[in-house]
C-alpha positions as semicolon CSV with decimal commas, in nm:
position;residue;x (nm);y (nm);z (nm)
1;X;-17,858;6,133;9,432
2;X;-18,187;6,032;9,251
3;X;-18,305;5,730;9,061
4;X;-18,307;5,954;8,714
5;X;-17,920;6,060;8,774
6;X;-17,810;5,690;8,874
7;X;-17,988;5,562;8,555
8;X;-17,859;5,830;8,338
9;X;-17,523;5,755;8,462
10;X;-17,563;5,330;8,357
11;X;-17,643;5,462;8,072
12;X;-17,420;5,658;7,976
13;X;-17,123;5,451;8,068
14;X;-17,325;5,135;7,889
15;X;-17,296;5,362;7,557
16;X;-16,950;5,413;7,602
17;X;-16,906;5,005;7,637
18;X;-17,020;5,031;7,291
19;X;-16,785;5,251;7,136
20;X;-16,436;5,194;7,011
21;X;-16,205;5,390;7,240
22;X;-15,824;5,321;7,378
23;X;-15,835;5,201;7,723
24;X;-15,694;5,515;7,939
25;X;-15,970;5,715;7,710
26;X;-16,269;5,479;7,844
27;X;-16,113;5,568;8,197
28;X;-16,115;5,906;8,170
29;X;-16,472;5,943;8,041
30;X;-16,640;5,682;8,289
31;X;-16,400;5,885;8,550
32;X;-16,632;6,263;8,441
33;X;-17,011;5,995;8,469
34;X;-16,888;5,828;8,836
35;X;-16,793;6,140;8,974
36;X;-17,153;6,281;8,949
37;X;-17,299;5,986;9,141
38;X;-17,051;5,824;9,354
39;X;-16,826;6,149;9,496
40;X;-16,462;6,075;9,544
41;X;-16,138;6,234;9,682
42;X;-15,917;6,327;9,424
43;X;-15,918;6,061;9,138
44;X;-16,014;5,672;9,120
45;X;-15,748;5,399;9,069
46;X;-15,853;5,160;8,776
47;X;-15,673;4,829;8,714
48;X;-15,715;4,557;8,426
49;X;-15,708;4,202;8,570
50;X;-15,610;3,897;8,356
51;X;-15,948;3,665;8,387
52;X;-15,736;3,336;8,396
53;X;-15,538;3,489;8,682
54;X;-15,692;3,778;8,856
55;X;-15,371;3,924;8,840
56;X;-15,324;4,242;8,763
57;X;-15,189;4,398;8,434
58;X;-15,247;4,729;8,415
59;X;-15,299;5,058;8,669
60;X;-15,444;5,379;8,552
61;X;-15,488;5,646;8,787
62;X;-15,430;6,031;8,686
63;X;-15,149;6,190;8,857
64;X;-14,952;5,873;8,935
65;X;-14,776;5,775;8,643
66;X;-14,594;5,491;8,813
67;X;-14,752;5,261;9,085
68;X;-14,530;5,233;9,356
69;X;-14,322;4,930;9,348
70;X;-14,372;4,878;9,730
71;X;-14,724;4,949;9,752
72;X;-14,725;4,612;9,477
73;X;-14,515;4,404;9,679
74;X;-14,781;4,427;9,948
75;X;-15,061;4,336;9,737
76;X;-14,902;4,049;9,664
77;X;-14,718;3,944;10,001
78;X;-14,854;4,212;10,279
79;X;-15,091;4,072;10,517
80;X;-15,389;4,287;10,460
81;X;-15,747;4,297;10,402
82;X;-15,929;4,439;10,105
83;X;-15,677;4,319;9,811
84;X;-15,827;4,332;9,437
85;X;-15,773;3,921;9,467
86;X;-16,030;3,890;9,767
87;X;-16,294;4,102;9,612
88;X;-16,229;3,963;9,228
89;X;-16,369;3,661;9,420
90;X;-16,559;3,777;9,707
91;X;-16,980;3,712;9,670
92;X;-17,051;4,074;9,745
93;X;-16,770;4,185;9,479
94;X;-16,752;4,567;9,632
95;X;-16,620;4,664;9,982
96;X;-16,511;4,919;10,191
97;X;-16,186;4,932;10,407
98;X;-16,413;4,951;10,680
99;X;-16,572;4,708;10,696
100;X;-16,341;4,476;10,585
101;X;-16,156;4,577;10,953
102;X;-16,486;4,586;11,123
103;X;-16,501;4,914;11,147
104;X;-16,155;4,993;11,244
105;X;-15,943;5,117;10,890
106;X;-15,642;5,215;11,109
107;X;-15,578;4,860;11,160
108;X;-15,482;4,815;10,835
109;X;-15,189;4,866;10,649
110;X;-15,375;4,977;10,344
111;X;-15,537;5,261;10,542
112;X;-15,208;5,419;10,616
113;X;-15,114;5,393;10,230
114;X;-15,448;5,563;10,150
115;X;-15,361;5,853;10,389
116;X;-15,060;5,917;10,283
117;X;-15,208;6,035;9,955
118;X;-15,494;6,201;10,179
119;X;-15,754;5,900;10,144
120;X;-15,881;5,735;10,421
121;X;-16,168;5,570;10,315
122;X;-16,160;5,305;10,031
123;X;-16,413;5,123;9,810
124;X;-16,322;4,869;9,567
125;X;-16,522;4,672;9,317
126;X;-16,454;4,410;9,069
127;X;-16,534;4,499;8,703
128;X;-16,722;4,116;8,605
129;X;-16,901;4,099;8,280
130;X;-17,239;3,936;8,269
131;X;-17,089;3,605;8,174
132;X;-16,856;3,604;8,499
133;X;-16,509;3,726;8,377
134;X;-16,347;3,968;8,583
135;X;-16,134;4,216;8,339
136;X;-16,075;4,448;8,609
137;X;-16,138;4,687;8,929
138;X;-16,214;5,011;9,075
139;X;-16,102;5,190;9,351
140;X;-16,285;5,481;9,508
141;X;-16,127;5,714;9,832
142;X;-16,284;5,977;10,027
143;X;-16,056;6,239;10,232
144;X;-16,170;6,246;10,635
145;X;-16,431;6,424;10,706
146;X;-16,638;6,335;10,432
147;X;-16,955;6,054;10,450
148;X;-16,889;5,750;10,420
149;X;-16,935;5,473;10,126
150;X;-17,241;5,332;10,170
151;X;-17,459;5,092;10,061
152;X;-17,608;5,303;9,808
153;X;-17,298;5,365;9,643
154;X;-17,216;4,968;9,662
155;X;-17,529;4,911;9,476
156;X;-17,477;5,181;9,184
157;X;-17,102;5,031;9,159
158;X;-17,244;4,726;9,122
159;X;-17,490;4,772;8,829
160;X;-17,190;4,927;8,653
161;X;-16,973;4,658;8,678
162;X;-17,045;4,487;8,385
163;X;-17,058;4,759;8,149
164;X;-16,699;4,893;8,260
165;X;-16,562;4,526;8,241
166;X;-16,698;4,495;7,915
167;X;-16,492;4,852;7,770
168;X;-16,195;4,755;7,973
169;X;-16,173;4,394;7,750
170;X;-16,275;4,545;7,398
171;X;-16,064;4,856;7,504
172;X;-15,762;4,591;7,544
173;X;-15,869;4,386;7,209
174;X;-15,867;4,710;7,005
175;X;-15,515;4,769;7,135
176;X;-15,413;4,428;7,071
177;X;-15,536;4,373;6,711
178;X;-15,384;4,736;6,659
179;X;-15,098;4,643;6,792
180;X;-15,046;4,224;6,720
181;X;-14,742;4,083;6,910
182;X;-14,878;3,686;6,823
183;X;-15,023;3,491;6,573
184;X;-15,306;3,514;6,767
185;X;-15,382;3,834;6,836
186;X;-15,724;3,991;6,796
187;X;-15,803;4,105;6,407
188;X;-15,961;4,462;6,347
189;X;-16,211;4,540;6,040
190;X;-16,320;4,881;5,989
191;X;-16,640;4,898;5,780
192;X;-16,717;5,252;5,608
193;X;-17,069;5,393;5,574
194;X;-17,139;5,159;5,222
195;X;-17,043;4,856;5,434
196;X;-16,711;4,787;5,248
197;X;-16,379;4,675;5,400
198;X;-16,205;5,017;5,449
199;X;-15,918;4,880;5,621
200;X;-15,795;4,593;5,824
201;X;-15,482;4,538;6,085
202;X;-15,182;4,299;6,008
203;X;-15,277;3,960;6,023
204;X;-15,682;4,000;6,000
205;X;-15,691;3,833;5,631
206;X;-15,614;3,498;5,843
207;X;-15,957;3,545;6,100
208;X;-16,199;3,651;5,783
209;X;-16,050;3,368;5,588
210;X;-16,155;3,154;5,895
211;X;-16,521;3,283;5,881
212;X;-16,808;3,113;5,718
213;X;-16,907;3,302;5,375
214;X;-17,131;3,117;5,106
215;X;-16,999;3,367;4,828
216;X;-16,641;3,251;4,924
217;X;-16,481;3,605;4,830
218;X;-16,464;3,831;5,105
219;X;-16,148;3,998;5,154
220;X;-16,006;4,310;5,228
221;X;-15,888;4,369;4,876
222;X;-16,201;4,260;4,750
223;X;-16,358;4,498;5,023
224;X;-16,658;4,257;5,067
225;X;-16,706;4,146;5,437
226;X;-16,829;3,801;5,508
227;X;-17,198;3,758;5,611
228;X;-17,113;3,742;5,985
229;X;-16,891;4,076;6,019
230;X;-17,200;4,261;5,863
231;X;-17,446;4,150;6,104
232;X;-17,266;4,245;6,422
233;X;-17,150;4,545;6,260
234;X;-17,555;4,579;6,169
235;X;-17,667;4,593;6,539
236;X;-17,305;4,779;6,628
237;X;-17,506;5,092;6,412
238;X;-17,882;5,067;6,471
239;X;-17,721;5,098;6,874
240;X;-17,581;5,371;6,802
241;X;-17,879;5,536;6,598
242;X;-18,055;5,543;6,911
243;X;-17,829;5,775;7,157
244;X;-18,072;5,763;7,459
245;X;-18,061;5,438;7,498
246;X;-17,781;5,242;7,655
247;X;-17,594;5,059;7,378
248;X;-17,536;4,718;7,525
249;X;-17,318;4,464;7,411
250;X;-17,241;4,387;7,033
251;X;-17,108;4,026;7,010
252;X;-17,185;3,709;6,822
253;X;-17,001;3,336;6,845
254;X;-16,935;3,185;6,545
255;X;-16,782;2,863;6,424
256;X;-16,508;2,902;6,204
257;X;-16,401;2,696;5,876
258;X;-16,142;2,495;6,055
259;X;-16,466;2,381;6,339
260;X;-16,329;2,648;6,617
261;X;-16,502;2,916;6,756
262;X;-16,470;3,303;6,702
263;X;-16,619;3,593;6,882
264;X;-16,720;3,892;6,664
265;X;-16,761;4,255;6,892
266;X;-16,888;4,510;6,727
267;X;-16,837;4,867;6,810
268;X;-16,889;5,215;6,657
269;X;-16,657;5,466;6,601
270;X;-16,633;5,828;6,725
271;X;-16,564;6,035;6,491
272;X;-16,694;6,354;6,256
273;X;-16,802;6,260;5,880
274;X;-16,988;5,929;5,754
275;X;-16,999;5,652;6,004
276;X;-16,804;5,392;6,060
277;X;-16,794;5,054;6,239
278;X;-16,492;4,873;6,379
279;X;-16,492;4,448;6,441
280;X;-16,265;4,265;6,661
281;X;-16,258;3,924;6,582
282;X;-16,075;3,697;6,836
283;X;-16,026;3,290;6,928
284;X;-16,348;3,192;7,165
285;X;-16,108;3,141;7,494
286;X;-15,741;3,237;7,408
287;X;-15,495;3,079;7,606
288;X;-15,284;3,275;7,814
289;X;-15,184;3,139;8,168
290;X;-15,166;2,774;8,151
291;X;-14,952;2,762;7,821
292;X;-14,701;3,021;8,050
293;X;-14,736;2,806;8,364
294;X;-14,639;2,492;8,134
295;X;-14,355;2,638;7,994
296;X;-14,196;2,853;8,274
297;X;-14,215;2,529;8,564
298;X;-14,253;2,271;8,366
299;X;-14,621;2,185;8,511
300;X;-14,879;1,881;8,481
301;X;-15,170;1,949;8,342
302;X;-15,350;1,880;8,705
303;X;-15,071;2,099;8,864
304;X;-15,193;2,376;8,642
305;X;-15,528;2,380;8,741
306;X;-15,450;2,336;9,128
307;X;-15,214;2,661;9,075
308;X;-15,511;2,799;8,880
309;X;-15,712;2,721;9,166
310;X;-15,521;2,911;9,412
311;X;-15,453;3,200;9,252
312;X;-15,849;3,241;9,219
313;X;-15,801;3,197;9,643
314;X;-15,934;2,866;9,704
315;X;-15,856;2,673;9,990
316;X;-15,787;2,297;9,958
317;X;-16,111;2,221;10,074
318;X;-16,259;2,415;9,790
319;X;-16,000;2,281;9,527
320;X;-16,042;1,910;9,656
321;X;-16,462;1,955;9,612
322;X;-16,389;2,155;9,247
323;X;-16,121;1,909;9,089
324;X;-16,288;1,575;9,227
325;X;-15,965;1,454;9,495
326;X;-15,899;1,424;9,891
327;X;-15,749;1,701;10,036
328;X;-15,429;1,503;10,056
329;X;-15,386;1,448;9,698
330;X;-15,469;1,839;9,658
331;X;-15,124;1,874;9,933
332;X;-14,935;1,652;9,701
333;X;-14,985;1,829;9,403
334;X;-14,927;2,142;9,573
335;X;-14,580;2,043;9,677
336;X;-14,446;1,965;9,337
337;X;-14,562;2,322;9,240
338;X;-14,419;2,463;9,540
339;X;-14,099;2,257;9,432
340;X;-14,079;2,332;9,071
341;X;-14,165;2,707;9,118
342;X;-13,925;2,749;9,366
343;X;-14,149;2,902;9,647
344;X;-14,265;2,770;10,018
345;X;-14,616;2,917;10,023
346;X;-14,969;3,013;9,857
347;X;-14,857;3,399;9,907
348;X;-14,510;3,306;9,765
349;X;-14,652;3,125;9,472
350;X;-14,886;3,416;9,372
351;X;-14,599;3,646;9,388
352;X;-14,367;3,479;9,193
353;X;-14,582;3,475;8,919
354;X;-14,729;3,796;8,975
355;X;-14,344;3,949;8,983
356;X;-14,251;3,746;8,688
357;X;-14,449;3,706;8,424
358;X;-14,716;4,020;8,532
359;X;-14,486;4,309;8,669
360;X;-14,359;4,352;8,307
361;X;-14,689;4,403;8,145
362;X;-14,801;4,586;8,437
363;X;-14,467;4,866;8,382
364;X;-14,497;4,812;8,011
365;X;-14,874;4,953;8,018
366;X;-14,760;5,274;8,237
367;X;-14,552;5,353;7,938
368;X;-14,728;5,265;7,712
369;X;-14,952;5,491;7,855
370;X;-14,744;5,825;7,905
371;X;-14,621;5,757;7,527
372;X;-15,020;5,713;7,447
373;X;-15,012;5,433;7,270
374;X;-15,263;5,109;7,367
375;X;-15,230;4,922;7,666
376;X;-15,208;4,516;7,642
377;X;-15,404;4,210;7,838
378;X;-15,262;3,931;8,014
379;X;-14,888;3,834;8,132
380;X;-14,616;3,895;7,947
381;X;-14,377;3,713;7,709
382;X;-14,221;3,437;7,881
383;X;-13,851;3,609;7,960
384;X;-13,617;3,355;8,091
385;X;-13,361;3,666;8,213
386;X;-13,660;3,776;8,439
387;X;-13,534;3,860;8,757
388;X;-13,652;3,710;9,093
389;X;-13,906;3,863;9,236
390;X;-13,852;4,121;9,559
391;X;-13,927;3,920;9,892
392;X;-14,214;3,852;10,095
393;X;-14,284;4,200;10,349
């Protein structure tokens, strides 16, 4: 592998971070740009993570429509090495099976897994945008006999981390504003080649009626955008003007009416004919987990954050130092979670959540996906019928 193919590949997969696309779409085409730098058995496993959480939402891997429900119970409650959870949060952010067992795979549970689908050697790395929000991970397998990863491929996986974490989350805000299941959800404009509103998806009037605009009449019936849709959707085009050069990212933070703040992403759109630009507008830092946590258990506002805390795999050591208490106080809070989530454990307390309020979105999205229709961020509605989850292997 040279220098020129590795940077052709960044850059190709940072122009596809640029474009509008459906999720499963991105996939497939940063699936073709890997494959020519980083060989791999068969396919690569890709998985959305929810940023509040690092748990997972989504799975996408060709030829396995439907994860195995086993092979998630022991992500979540196996005793393993090399979970998506440890390297979400893990300095390095990529490793191999390997070397996670010091040099002895067949130790490990996951290796046998792997080899049943004629893997045995595994890479995975965290998809974390520039500004530290993991959206995601990547999974990479080699059959025996092949090299092995190496630090060379660690490196290249690395520089592409951000640019696939950034076209899994607007990937996942396209389908939501296409899609809207809240109040909240994401708002799409599309912008035609004379700059006009050309169409907009439910509930968008509310976010442009929330932007700042001295002229006080853009709408979509009056097909005038507001000042600040036009100048992300400005640098959205002159990217894309310029096809040999990697597009970046196309997003601007703006302070509503009502003193909030939105974030504007701007992204072209593939497609024959006159150009067109589409732009997500979302809430600055939408609330997904702790509002759940609240009302599902019935949580403090401190017990929130220590559960937040552990499910990003800190110890108490590390929570006591990052929350400002003893150790103790960090074991008495713990116990009242433990108590009003019903569970005995850290593991336990993971997968309860995981298995309630994740698993749904997670099996939702593999349909979603067969029926090719968008797939969605973060947990699920809150669904008091949910069953318990399956117990700890």
């Amino acid at each position: 592998m040279t220098s020129d193919s590795t940077q052709r590949a960044i850059d190709k997969i940072a122009r596809l971070t640029g474009e509008a696309r459906d999720l499963a779409e991105f996939w497939r085409e940063c699936t073709e740009v890997i494959g020519t730098v980083v060989p791999y058995y068969w396919t690569p496993c890709w998985y959305t993570l929810d940023p509040a959480s690092l748990l997972i939402t989504s799975h996408y891997h060709h030829g396995l429509s439907e994860f195995p429900a086993d092979w998630l119970a022991h992500e979540y409650y196996g005793d393993d090495v090399n979970k998506i959870a440890d390297i979400a949060v893990s300095e390095a952010g990529v490793a191999t099976l390997r070397e996670a067992t010091g040099g002895d795979p067949t130790s490990s549970p996951r290796y046998h897994i792997n080899l049943g689908l004629g893997g045995e050697q595994e890479i995975i790395t965290r998809l974390r945008t520039a500004s530290g929000q993991v959206w995601g991970a990547l999974g990479l397998y080699r059959e025996p006999g092949r090299a092995l990863f190496d630090d060379t491929d660690k490196r290249l996986l690395r520089a592409l981390s951000p640019h696939l974490a950034e076209g899994a989350r607007r990937a996942l805000l396209i389908g939501e504003a296409t899609e809207p299941d809240t109040p909240n959800s994401p708002g799409l404009v599309i912008l035609d080649q004379h700059w006009n509103i050309a169409s907009t998806t439910p509930g968008t009037e509310r976010w442009l009626a929330e932007l700042p605009d001295p002229d006080h009449d853009s709408s979509p019936d009056s097909g005038r955008a507001p000042p600040a849709v036009l100048a992300v959707a400005g640098r959205a085009r002159r990217i894309a003007e310029h096809p040999t050069h990697p597009a970046g990212i196309t997003v601007a933070r703006v302070r509503s009416r009502s003193g909030s703040w939105l974030v504007l992403h701007g992204a072209v759109l593939r497609e024959s004919g006159q150009p067109r630009t589409a732009i997500i507008i979302e809430a600055a830092q939408p609330a997904r987990i702790f509002p759940l946590l609240m009302s599902a258990y019935h949580l403090t506002t401190r017990e929130q954050d220590i559960t937040h805390q552990v499910l990003h795999g800190a110890s108490t050591a590390q929570i006591a130092r990052e929350l400002h208490m003893s150790p103790h106080t960090v074991q008495q809070h713990l116990k009242g979670v433990f108590d009003k989530t019903g569970v005995r454990s850290r593991p336990e307390l993971v997968g309860r959540i995981f298995f309630t309020h994740y698993e749904p979105r997670f099996r939702d999205n593999e349909r979603r996906t067969t029926d090719n229709r968008p797939m969605r961020g973060g947990p699920a509605a809150l669904n008091r019928n949910t069953a318990d989850p399956p117990p700890s292997t």
